[in-house]
C-alpha positions as CSV (number, residue, x, y, z in Angstrom):
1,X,153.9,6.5,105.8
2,X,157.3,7.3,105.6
3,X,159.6,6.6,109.0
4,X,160.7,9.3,110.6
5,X,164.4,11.0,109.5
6,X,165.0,12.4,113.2
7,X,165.1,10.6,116.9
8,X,163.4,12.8,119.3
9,X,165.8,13.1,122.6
10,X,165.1,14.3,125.9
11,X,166.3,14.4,130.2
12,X,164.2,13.4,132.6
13,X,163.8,13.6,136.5
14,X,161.1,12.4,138.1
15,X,158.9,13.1,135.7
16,X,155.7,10.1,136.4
17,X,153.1,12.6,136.2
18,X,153.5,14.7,133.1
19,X,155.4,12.3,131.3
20,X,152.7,10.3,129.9
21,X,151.4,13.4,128.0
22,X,154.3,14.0,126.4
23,X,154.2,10.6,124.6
24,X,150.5,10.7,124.1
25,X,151.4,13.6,121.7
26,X,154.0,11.6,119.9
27,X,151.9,8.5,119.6
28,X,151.9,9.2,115.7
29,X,156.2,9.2,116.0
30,X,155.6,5.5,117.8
31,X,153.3,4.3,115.5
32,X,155.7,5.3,112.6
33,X,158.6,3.5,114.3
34,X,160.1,6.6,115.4
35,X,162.9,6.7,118.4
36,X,162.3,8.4,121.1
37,X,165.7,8.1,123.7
38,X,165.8,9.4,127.0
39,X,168.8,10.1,129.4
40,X,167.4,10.0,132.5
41,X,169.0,12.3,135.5
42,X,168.4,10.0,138.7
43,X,164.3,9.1,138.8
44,X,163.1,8.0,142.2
45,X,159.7,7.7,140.8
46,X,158.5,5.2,137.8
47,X,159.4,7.9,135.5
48,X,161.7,4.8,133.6
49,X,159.4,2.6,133.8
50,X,156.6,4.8,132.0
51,X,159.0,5.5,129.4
52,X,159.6,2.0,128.9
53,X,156.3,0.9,128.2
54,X,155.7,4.0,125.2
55,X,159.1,2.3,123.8
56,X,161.1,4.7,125.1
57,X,165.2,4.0,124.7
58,X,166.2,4.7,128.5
59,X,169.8,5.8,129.5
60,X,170.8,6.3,133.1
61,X,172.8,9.7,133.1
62,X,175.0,11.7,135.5
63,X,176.0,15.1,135.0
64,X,176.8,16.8,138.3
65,X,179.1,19.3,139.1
66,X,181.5,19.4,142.4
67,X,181.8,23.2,143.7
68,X,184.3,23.4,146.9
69,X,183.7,26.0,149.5
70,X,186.5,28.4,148.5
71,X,184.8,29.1,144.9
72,X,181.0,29.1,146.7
73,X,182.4,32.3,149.1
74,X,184.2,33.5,145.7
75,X,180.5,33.7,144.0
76,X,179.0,35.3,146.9
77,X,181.6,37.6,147.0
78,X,181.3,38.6,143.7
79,X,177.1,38.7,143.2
80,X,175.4,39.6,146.3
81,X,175.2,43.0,147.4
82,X,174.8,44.6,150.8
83,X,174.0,42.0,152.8
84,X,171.1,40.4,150.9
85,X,171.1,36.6,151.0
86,X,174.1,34.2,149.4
87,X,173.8,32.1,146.8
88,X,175.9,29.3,147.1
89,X,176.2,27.5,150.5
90,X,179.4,28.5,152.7
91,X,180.6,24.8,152.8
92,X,180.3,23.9,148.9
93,X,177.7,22.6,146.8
94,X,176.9,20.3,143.7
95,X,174.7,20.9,140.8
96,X,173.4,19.9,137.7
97,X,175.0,20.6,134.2
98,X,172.5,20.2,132.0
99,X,174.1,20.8,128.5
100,X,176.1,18.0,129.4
101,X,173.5,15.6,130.4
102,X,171.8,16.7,127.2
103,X,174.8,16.1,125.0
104,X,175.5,12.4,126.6
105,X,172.1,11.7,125.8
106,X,171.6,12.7,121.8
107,X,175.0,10.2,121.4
108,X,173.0,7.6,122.1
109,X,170.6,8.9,119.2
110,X,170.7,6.5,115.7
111,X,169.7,9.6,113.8
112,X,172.0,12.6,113.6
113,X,169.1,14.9,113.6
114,X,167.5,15.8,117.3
115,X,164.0,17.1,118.1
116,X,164.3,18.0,121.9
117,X,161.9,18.6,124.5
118,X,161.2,18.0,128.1
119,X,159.4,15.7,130.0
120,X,156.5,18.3,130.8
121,X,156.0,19.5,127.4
122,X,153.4,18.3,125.1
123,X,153.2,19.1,121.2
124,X,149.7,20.1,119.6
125,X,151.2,19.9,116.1
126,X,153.7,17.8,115.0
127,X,153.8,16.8,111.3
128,X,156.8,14.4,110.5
129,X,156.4,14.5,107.1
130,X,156.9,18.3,106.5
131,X,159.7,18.0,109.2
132,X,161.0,15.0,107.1
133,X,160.9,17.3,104.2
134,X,162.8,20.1,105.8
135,X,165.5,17.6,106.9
136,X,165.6,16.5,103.3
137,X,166.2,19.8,101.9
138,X,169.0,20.8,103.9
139,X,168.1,22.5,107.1
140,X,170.4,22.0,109.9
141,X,167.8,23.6,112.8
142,X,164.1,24.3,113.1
143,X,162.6,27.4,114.8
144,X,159.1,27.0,116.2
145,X,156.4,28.3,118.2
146,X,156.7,27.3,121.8
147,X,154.4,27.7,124.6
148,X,155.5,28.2,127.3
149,X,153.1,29.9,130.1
150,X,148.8,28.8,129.8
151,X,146.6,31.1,131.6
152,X,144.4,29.2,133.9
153,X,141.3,28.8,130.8
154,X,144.3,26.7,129.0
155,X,145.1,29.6,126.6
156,X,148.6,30.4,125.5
157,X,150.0,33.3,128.5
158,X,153.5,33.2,127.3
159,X,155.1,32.5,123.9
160,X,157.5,32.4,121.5
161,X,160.0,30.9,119.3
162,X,162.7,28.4,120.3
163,X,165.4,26.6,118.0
164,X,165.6,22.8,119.7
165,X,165.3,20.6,116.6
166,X,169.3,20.8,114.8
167,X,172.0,18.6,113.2
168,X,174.0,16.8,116.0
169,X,176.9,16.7,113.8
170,X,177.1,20.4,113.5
171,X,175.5,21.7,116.8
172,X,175.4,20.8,120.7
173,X,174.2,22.1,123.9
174,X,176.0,24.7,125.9
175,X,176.0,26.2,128.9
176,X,175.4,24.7,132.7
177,X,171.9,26.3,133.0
178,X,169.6,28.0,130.8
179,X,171.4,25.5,128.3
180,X,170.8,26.8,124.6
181,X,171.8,24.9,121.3
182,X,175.3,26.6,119.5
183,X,177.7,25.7,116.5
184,X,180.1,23.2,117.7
185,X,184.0,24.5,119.1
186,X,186.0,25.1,115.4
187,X,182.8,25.3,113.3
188,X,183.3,27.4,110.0
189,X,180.5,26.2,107.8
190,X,177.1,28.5,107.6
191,X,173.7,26.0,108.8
192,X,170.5,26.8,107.6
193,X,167.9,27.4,110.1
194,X,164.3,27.0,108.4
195,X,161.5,28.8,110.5
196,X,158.5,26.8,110.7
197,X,154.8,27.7,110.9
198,X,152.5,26.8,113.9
199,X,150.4,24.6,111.7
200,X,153.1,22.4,110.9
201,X,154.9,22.2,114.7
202,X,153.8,23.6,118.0
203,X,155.2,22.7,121.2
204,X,153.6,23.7,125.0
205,X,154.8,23.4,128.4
206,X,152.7,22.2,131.0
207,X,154.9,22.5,134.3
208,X,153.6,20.0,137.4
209,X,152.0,22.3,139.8
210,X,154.2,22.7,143.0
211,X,157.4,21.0,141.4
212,X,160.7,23.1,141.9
213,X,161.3,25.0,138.7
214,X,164.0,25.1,136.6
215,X,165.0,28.6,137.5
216,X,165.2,28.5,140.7
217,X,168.4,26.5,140.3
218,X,170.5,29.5,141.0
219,X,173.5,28.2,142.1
220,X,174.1,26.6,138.5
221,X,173.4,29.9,136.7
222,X,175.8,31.9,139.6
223,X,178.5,29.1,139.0
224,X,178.3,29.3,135.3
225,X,178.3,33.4,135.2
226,X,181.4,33.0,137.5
227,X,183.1,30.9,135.4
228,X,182.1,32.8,132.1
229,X,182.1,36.2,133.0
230,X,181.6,37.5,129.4
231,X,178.3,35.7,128.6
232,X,175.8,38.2,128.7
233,X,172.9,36.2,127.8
234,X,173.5,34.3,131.1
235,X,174.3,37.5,133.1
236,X,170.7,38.8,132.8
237,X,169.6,35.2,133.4
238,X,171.6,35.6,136.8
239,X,170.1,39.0,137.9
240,X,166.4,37.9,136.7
241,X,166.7,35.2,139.2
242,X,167.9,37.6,142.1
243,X,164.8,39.8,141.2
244,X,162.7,36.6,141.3
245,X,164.5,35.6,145.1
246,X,163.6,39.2,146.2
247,X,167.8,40.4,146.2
248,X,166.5,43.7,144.7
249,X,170.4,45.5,145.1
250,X,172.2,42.3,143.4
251,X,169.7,42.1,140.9
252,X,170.2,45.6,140.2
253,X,174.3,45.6,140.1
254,X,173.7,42.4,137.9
255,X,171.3,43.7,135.3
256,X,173.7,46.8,135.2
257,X,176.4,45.0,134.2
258,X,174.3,42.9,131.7
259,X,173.4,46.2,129.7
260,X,177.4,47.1,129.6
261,X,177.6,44.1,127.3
262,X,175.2,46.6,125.1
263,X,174.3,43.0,123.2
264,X,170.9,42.6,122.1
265,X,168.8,45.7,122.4
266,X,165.4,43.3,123.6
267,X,167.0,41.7,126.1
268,X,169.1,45.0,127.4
269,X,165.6,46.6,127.5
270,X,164.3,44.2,129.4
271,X,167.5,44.5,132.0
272,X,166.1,48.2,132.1
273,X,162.5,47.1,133.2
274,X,163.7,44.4,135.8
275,X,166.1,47.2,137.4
276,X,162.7,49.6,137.5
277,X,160.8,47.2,139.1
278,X,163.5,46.5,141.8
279,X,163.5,50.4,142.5
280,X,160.1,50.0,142.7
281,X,160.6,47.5,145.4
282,X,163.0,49.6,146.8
283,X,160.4,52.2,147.0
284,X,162.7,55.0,144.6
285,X,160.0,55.6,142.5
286,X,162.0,58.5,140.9
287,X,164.6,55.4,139.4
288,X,161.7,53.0,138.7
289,X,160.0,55.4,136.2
290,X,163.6,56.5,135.3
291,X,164.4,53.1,134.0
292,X,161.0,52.1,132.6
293,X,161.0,55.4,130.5
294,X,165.1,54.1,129.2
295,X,163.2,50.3,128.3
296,X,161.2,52.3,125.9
297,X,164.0,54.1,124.5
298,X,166.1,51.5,123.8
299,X,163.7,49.2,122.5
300,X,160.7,50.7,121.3
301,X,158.9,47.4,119.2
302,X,157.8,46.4,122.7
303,X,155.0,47.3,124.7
304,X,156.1,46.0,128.0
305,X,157.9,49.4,129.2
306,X,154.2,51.0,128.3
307,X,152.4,48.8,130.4
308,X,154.8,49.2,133.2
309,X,154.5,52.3,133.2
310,X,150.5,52.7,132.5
311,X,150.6,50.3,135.7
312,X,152.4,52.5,137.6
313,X,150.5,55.5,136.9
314,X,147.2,53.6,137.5
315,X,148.9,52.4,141.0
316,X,149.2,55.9,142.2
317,X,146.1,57.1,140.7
318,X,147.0,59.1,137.7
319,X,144.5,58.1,135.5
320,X,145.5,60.6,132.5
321,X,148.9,59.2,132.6
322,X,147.2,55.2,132.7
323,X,145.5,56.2,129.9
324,X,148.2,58.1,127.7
325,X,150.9,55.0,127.8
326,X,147.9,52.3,128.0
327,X,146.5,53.6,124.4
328,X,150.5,54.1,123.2
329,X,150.9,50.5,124.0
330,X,148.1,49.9,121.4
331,X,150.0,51.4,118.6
332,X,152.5,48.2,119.0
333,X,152.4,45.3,117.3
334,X,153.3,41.8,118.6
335,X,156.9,40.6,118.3
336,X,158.3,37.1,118.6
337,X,160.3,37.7,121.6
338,X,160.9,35.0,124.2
339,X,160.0,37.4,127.2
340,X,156.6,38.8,125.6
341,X,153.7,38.3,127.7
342,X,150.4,37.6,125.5
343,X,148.2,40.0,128.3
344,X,150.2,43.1,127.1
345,X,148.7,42.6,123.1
346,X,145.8,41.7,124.4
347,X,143.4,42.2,127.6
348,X,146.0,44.0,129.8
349,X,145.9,47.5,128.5
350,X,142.3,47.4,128.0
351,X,142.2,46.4,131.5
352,X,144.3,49.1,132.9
353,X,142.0,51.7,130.2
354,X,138.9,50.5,131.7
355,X,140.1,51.0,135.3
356,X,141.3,54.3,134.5
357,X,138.5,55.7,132.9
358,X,136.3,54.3,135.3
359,X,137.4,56.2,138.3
360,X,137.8,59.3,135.7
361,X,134.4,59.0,135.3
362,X,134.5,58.0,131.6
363,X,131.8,54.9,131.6
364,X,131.9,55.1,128.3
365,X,135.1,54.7,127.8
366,X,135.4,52.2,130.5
367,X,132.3,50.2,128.7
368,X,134.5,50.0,125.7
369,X,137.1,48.3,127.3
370,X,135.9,46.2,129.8
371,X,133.8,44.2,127.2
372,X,136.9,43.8,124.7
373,X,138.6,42.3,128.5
374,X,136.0,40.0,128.3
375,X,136.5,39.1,124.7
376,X,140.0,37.9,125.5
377,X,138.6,36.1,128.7
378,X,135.1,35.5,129.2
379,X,135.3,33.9,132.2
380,X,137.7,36.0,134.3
381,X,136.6,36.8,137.6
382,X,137.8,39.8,138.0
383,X,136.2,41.3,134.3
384,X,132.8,39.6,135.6
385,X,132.9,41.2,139.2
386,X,133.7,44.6,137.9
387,X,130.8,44.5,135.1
388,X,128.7,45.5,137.2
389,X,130.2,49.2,138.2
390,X,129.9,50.3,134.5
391,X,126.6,49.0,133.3
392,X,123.1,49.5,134.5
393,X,121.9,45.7,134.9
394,X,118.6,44.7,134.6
395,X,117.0,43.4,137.7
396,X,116.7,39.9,138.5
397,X,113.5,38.0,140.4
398,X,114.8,34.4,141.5
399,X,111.9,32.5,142.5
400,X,112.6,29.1,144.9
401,X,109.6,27.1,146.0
402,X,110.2,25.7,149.2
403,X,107.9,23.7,151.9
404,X,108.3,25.1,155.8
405,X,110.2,23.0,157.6
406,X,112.1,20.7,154.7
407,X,115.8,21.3,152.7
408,X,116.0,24.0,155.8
409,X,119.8,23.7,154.9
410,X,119.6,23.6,151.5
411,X,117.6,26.2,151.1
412,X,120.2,28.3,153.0
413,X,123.1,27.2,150.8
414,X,121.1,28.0,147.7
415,X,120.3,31.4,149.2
416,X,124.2,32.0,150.5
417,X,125.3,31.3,146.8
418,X,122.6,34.0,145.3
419,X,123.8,36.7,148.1
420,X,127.4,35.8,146.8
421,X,126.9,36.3,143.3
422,X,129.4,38.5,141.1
423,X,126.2,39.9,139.6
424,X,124.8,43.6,141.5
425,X,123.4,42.4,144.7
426,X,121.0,45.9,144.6
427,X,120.3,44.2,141.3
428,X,118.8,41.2,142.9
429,X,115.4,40.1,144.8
430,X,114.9,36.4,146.1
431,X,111.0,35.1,146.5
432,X,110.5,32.3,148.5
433,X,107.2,30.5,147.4
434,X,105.9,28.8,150.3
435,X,103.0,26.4,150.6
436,X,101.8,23.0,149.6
437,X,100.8,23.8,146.0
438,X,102.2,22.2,142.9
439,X,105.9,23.7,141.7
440,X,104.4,25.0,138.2
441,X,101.4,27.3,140.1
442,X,104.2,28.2,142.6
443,X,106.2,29.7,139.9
444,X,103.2,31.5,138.2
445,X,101.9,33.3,141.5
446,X,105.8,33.8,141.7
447,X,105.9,35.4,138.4
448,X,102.7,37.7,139.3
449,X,104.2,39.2,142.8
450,X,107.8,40.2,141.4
451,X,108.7,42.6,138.7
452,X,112.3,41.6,137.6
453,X,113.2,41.9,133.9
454,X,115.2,38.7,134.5
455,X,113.4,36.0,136.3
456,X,115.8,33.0,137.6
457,X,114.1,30.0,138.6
458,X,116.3,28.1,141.4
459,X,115.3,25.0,144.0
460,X,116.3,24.5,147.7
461,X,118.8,21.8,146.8
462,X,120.7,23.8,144.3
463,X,124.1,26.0,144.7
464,X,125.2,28.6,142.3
465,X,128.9,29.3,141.1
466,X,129.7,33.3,141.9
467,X,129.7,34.2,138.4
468,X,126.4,31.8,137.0
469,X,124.3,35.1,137.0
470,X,126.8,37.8,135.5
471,X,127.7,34.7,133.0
472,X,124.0,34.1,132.2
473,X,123.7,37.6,131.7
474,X,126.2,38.2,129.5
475,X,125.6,35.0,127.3
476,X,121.6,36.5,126.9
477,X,123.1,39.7,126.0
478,X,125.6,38.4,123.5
479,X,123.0,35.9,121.8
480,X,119.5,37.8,122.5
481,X,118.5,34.6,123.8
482,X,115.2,34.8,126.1
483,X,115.7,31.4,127.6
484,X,119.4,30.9,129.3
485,X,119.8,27.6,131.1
486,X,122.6,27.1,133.9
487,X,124.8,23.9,133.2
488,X,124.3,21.1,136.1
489,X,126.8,19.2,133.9
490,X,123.7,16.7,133.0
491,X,122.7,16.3,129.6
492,X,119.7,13.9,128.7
493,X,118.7,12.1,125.0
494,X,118.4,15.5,123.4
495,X,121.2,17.5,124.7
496,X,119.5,19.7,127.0
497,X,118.5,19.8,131.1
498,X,116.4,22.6,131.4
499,X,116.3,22.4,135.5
500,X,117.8,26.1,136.8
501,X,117.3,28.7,134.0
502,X,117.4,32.7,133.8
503,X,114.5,33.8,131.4
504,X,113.0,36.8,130.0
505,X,110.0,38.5,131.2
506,X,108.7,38.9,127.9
507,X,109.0,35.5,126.9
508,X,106.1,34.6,128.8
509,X,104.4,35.9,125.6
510,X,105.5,33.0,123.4
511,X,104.6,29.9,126.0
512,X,100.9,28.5,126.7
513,X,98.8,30.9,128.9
514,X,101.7,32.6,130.0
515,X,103.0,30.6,132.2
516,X,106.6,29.4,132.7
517,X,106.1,25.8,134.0
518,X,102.6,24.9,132.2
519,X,99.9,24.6,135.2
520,X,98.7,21.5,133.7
521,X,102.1,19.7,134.9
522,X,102.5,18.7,138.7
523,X,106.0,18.5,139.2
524,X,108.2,16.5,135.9
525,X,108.2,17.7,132.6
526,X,107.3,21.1,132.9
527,X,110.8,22.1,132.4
528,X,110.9,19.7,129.4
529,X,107.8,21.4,128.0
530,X,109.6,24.9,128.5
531,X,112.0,24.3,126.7
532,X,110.7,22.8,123.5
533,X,108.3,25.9,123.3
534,X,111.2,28.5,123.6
535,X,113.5,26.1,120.7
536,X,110.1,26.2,118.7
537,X,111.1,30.0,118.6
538,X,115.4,29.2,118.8
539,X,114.7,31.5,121.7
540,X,117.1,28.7,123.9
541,X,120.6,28.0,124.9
542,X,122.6,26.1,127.6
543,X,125.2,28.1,129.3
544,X,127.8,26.0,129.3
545,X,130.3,27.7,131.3
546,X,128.5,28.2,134.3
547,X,128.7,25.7,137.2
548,X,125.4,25.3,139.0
549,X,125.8,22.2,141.4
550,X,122.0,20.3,141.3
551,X,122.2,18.0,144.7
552,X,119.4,16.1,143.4
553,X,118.8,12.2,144.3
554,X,119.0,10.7,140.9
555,X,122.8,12.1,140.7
556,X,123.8,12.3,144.6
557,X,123.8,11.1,148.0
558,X,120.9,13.0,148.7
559,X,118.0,10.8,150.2
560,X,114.4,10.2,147.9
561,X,112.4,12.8,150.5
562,X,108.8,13.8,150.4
563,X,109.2,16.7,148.9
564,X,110.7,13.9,146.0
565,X,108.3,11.9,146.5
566,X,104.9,14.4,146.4
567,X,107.0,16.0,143.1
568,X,107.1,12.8,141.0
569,X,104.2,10.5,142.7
570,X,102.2,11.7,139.1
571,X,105.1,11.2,137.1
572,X,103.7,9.0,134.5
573,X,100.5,11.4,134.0
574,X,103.3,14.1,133.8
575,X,105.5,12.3,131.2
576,X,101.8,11.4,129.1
577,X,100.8,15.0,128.9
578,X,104.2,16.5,128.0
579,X,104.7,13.4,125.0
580,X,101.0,15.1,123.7
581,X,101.8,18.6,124.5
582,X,104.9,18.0,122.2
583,X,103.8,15.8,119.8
584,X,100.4,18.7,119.1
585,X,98.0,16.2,120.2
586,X,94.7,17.0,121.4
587,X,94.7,17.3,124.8
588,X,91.8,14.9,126.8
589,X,90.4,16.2,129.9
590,X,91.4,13.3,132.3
591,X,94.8,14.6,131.5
């Protein structure tokens, strides 16, 4: 394995609890004696000793910035409008200049070519070799795919492509704030930037819940658009920010003044949508759809002026016009730009269609869309909450056997979690199965006096998520599964825990006499026994997103009680007659 051609560089702050991700991901770099130096910014945590022990070079850096109180009323004056809150504090300030601290930390770098990232960034593709290679051949900056927004499933929210691996010797960091990587002061030469696939390099950011974001450091960007008044880039940085801090008017005269540059035709667009959704705050919807409509004009290879204004007409109940810019967003294809959000090419304008047609009365068309939501995100609440309004669900029969006066509170909490399901409530009937009898001829006299397409067998010490049932659902729909199980999170020997299950009426066809839990059984195994019968058939599956919480005494604190104890007293005649029922043995009559 060849070493590495490249030192990886990076700033850190406090960084203890994402940082040891970060080098997880580069454990291959480490092993391959590659250099990993960081410049730290002032840690009061054990972010340097963390580093230290992956091997990390650690520099103590300082890069701060004295602003006096004349230039902090001087910004003010010149940024906020009407009123709306300063920026900079009256009696001066200090802050952070980050292309600095990042350009005092790669001179500390043995290798002239930098790989950057941050301290809460993590790649999930790195291959040194084909980096190595590019290196070799002559590229003086890598563009890759960056991640840099996860939805709460983990899957990609916002991304695009960022250019942080480059020659030192030919390029360094600029700017105070929303620092980017430029040609050196007096460069004349031509680089070569190579563009690399997502297979070879791909780098996500997984921000610390809670931690003060980079872009709320305003006062940087204000200082640095004061002091470079022709930068436009940073200029719609600043009045994104002011949007962000809710100063809708100096957001506004900012983003105005951004589009003057008439520079990049994305990023002026996107000016034009931030200024319609501050007249939207504003409440001048006249403006707001004004400068939506203007996005679209001036950049029309993005759908995010659509969607707005989709949104907008879904907001105020216009469902044709939802429906007209929804379905033009369609027509779009993705592009890499930084400011792209994933939802708009994918479940966002199916969501809007589905909600439009909905209330237009179109179920069909609603039908349509709703499930190709849920193909993007299975598990989203609001997609599994709103199923129910455009299909006709089957009915579902839960059966709980209970003993009068025992699990009194359990069999309340199991109860409160069916009447909070996602699923259609009109949808659902609960049968409490009273009495001393065994569990399995519970069930069957259960069966008999309910008429439920689904039945869901459930206890008195069990708790379902919202969603289990619509889940359940939707997994027997999509499979044509008769037998859907609800994940305890136990597995046993054979990879299955068949406790709490949502099964098919007419399944009861394909098991012995009919029955769900064999009659023969007095409490354990039965479930065991219905299972192998419906995988003799591969009429079986574990939902494995739902969350069904089992408070049961082999996994909890919850005490060994009689109804425990009169369940599992025949437990070895049980465990005998399921290994013959399985096994196709004759059954004998003392059994």
């Amino acid at each position: 394995m060849n070493k590495p051609l490249f030192s990886i560089v990076l700033i850190t702050k406090n960084e203890a609890n994402t940082l040891p991700k970060c080098m997880e991901s580069l454990q291959e770099f480490r092993n391959r004696g590659g250099e990993i130096i960081i410049g730290d910014t002032g840690s009061t945590d054990n972010t340097i000793e963390i580093a230290e022990s992956f091997g990390c070079i650690v520099n103590s850096i300082n890069a701060m910035i004295d602003i006096d109180a004349k230039t902090s009323k001087k910004i003010n004056n010149r940024f906020i409008e009407d009123g709306e809150l300063i920026i900079m504090p009256e009696n001066g300030s200090r802050i952070f200049d980050f292309s600095t601290a990042r350009n005092l930390a790669l001179s500390f770098a043995s290798n002239d070519f930098i790989v950057s990232l941050d301290g809460d960034e993590a790649y999930t593709k790195f291959d040194i070799d084909y980096i190595n290679e590019k290196i070799q051949s002559g590229s003086t900056q890598l563009q890759y795919q960056f991640v840099y927004a996860h939805n709460e499933d983990g899957t990609p929210s916002m991304q695009f492509r960022q250019c942080k691996a480059f020659d030192r010797r030919l390029m360094e960091w600029k700017g105070i704030i929303h620092e980017f990587v430029g040609y050196k002061s007096g460069f004349q030469g031509q680089g070569f930037c190579s563009d690399i696939e997502e297979t070879f390099i791909k780098l996500e950011h997984w921000q610390e819940p809670n931690k003060e974001h980079r872009g709320k450091y305003i006062t940087g960007l204000a200082y640095d658009c004061y002091m470079h008044q022709d930068n436009d880039r940073h200029s719609h940085y600043l009045a994104r920010e002011y949007y962000y801090t809710h100063r809708p008017k100096s957001a506004i005269k900012e983003f105005k003044r951004h589009i003057s540059f008439n520079a990049w035709n994305s990023e002026k667009a996107q000016s034009m949508i931030y200024i319609g959704e501050c007249y939207g705050f504003l409440g001048d919807r006249e403006n707001q759809i004004s400068y939506y409509s203007l996005a679209f004009h001036t950049d029309s290879y993005r759908r995010e002026a659509l969607i707005k204004l989709a949104q907008y007409y879904l907001w105020c109940n216009n469902y044709m016009g939802a429906i007209c810019y929804a379905k033009a967003s369609l027509e779009i294809n993705w592009q890499d730009y930084y400011a792209n959000h994933l939802s708009h090419y994918q479940d966002e304008p199916h969501r809007i269609l589905y909600l439009a047609y909905g209330y237009s009365g179109n179920l069909v068309g609603a039908r349509k869309h709703i499930d190709i939501c849920l193909s993007y995100h299975p598990n989203h609440p609001d997609y599994l909450a709103h199923y129910k309004y455009y299909f006709d669900l089957p009915k579902i029969s839960v059966l709980i056997p209970h003993i009068e006066a025992t699990r009194e509170e359990g069999l309340k909490k199991c109860v409160d979690s069916i009447n909070n399901q996602s699923y259609a409530q009109d949808k659902i009937e609960i049968k409490i199965l009273l009495g001393d009898e065994s569990v399995p001829n519970k069930v069957k006299k259960g069966v008999e006096d309910t008429d439920g397409h689904l039945i869901v067998f459930a206890s008195n010490d069990v708790e379902f998520d919202k969603d289990d049932f619509i889940k359940a659902y939707l997994d027997h729909k999509a499979t044509l599964k008769m037998l859907v199980v609800f994940d305890t999170g136990v597995r046993n020997e054979n990879g299955y825990i068949c406790e709490h299950f949502m099964i098919i009426r007419n399944a009861l066809t394909y098991l012995t006499n009919g029955e769900i839990f064999d009659t023969r059984f007095h409490h354990v195994g039965c479930d065991d026994y219905l299972w192998h019968q419906m995988s003799m058939v591969q009429e079986s599956m574990i939902s494995t997103r739902t969350k069904t919480k089992h408070f049961h005494f082999s996994r909890t604190d919850a005490p060994f009680d009689e109804i425990y104890e009169k369940g599992w007293k025949n437990i070895e005649q049980d465990r005998e007659l399921l290994k013959i029922l399985i096994e196709n043995k004759q059954i004998l009559e003392t059994i």
